[in-house]
Structure formats: C-alpha cells, structure tokens
C-alpha positions in Angstrom: 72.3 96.5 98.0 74.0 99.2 96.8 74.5 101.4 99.5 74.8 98.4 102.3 77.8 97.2 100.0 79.3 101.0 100.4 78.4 101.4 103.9 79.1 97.9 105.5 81.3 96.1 102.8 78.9 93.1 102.2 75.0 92.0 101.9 73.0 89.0 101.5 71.3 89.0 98.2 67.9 89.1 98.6 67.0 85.9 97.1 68.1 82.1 97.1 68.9 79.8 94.3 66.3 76.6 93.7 67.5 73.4 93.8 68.0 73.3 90.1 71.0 76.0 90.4 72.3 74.8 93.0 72.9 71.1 91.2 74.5 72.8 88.9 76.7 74.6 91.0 77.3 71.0 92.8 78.4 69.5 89.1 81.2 71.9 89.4 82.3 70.0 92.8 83.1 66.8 91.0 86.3 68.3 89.5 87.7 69.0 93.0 90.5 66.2 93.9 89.3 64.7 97.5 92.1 65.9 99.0 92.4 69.1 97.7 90.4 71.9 99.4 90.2 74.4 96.8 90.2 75.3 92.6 90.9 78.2 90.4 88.5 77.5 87.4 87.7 79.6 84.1 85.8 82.3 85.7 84.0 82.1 81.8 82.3 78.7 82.8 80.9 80.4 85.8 78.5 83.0 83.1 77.2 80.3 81.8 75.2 79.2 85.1 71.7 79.9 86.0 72.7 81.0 89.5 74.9 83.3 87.8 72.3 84.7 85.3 70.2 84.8 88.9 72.1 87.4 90.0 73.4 89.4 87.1 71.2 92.3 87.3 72.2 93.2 90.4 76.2 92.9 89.4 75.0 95.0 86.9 73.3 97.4 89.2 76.6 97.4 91.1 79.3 97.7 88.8 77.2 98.9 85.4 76.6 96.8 82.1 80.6 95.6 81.8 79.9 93.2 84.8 81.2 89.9 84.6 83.6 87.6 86.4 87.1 87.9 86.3 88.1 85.0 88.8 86.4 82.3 90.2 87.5 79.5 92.9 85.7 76.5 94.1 86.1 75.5 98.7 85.4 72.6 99.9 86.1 72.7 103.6 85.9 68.9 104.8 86.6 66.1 106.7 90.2 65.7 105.1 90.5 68.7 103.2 89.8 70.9 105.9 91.4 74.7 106.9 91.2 78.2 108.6 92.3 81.3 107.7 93.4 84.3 109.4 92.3 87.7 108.9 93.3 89.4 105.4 92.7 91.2 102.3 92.4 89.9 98.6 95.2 91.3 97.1 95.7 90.2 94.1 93.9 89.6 90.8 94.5 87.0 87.7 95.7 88.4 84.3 96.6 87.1 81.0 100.4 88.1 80.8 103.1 89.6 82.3 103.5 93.4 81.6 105.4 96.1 83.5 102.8 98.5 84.6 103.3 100.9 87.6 101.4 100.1 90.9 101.1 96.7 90.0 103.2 94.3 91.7 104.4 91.8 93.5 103.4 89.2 90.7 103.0 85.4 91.8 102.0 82.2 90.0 98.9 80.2 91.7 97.9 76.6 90.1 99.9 78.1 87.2 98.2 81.4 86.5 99.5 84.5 86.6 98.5 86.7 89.4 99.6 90.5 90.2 98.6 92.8 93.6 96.9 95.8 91.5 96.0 99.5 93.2 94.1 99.5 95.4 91.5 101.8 92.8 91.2 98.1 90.8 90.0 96.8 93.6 88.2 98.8 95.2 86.0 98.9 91.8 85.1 94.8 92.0 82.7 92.8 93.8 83.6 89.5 95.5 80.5 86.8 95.0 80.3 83.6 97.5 77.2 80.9 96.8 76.9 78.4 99.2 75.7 75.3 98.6 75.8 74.1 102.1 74.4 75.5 105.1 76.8 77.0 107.3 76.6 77.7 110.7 78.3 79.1 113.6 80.3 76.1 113.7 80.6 75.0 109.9 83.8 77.3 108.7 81.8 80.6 108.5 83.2 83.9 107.1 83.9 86.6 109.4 84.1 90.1 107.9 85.4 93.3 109.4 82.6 96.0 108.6 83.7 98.7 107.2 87.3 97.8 106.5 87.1 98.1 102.7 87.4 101.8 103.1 90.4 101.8 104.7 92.8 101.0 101.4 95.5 98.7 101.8 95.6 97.4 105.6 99.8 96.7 106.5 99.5 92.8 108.0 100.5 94.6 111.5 98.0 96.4 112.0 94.8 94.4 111.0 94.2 93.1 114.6 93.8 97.0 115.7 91.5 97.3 112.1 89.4 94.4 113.4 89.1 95.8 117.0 88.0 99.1 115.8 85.8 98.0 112.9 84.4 94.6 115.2 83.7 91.3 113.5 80.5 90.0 111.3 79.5 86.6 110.8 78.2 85.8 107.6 75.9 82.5 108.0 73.9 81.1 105.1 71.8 78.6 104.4 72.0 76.3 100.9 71.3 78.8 97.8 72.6 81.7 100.0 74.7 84.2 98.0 76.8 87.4 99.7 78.2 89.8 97.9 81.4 91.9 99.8 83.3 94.7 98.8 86.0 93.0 97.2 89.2 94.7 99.8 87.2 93.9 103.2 89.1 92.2 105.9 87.8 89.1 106.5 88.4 85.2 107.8 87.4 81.8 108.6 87.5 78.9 110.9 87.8 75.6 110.2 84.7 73.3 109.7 83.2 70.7 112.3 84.1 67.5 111.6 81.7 65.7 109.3 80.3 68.6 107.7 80.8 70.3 104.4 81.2 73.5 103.1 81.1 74.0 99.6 81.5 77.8 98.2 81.7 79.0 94.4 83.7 82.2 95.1 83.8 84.9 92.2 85.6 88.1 91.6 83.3 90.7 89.4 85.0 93.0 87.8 83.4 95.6 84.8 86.3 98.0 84.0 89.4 96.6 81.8 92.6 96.8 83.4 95.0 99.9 82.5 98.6 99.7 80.6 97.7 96.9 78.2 97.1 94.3 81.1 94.3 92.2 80.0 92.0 90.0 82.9 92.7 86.2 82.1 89.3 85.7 81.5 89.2 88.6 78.7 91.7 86.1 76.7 90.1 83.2 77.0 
C-alpha cells in the first residue's frame, strides 16, 4: 500500500467491509437532507466505526501511530441531489480557529467551519479515505484520478488539463464495502451519476502530525 500510494497516488485496500459496517456507515446517511448532496460531520464520530477500526492499521502503517481523521464528508450523488466535478486538488483543511500563520491562507468558511489552504508539506503528509457503500461503475459518478499528480505540489487551475494529459486519467470503480485510499493532493474528478442510482461515499482526511504555529485541527478541539 505504501509504496503504490507514493508511486501512483491511490490504492484499493486490500479488503472489504461486511454488511455489518457498512449498515453502520448507512446510519450515517439518514442525517443527509434529500436534497442536499453532501455533509461535513465530526470527523471524531467517524473513529468510532468498525469500518474505521477496519482499516486503522494500515493508516497507521501510512502515517505512524498519530493517525486519525481530521475531516470527514458524507456524498450522496442521486436522483435530485445529483453533480459532477471538474478536475482539482483538495486544498484546504478544517481548523479550530483563526490564527495568522505564514503559508497558510486563503481562509474560507464551509457549512460554518473554518477552513484554511495549508503548505503544500501539510498536505502532502495526509491520506484521503473514500468507503463506498454503493457499487459504482463506469456510469455511476466514479472518481477519476490523475496518477502521479500528487508529486507535482500545488497545480495552478491553468495548467491542470496539460497535468492530466501528461499524467493520463484512472478510474477508480468499487463495489459496496470498497475503500481507496489517495494521496491526499492528487488531481482528480467525477461525473455525474445515472439516473436512478446512488452513490453514497464517507470521505475522510487522515492526518497524524499537529498543525504548526498554534493552529489546532477542528477535530483536536472537539
């Protein structure tokens, strides 16, 4: 896993979650307005899951004993509630207050928490997490990820369609229980789903090393 994640930028974890984690996961789900294709939730609630305890020595493996996640989102790509999304980086991370640190910045407020574009180094250092709890094929929204990208630094928005050609394009498909894990700055995109499916995804953004200049993760001050 290791050195695919270093090579490539992403891997398919090497198991899949039973039925009993993945209802669990589902439980999550039931927060989600129907209209509302995605939510930011206590990353904290996210520890607590077998799936995550499933896959917790290998974040630890990864990142060292300090693992754990800093961020988490729940997608729901659906028949109302549905959406594509262009090629791009993760830029930014979720903190617990403002403070004036160099090389981090722009800051922006998402659902009301308090997000900041870090160096590139911060990133570079996390893992990104995405369990799927429905199958998703060619034509069900899959993520497409630019191999090898994530060792490029910080991509300018111009010139990601020459990154893209040069580095090609990888489909990640999964079946339900599938997990990927991806270099957390990897280009990468989606399409929107086919009508009448569902694509369900508990996204989560492992981090182990604090954040410098008194700047604390949101999930440390919980």
């Amino acid at each position: 896993m290791r050195a695919r994640l270093a090579d490539r930028g992403y891997a398919r974890w090497d198991g899949r979650l039973d039925a009993a984690a993945c209802d669990a996961l589902a439980d999550l789900f039931g927060h989600l307005p129907p209209d509302q294709p995605g939510l930011r939730i206590d990353p904290t609630r996210c520890a607590a899951l077998a799936a995550y305890r499933a896959i917790a020595p290998t974040l630890i493996d990864l990142l060292g004993p300090r693992a754990r996640p800093v961020r988490a989102l729940l997608f729901d790509k659906r028949d109302g509630a549905n959406w594509a999304l262009g090629w791009h980086q993760d830029r930014t991370v979720k903190v617990a207050e403002w403070i004036d640190v160099p090389g981090f910045g722009p800051w922006t407020r998402k659902q009301d928490r308090l997000h900041v574009a870090p160096p590139i180094a911060v990133l570079a250092a996390m893992v990104t997490v995405r369990l799927h709890l429905d199958p998703v094929g060619p034509d069900n929204g899959p993520l497409h990820v630019a191999p090898g990208s994530h060792r490029l630094g910080v991509i300018a928005e111009a010139a990601i369609d020459a990154v893209v050609e040069r580095c090609g394009s990888a489909v990640c498909l999964a079946e339900a229980g599938d997990i990927w894990f991806y270099a957390t700055p990897i280009l990468h995109g989606s399409a929107r789903a086919a009508s009448g499916r569902r694509r369900r995804v508990l996204q989560m953004d492992i981090a182990a090393a604090d954040l410098p200049g008194g700047l604390r993760w949101a999930a440390d001050a919980l």
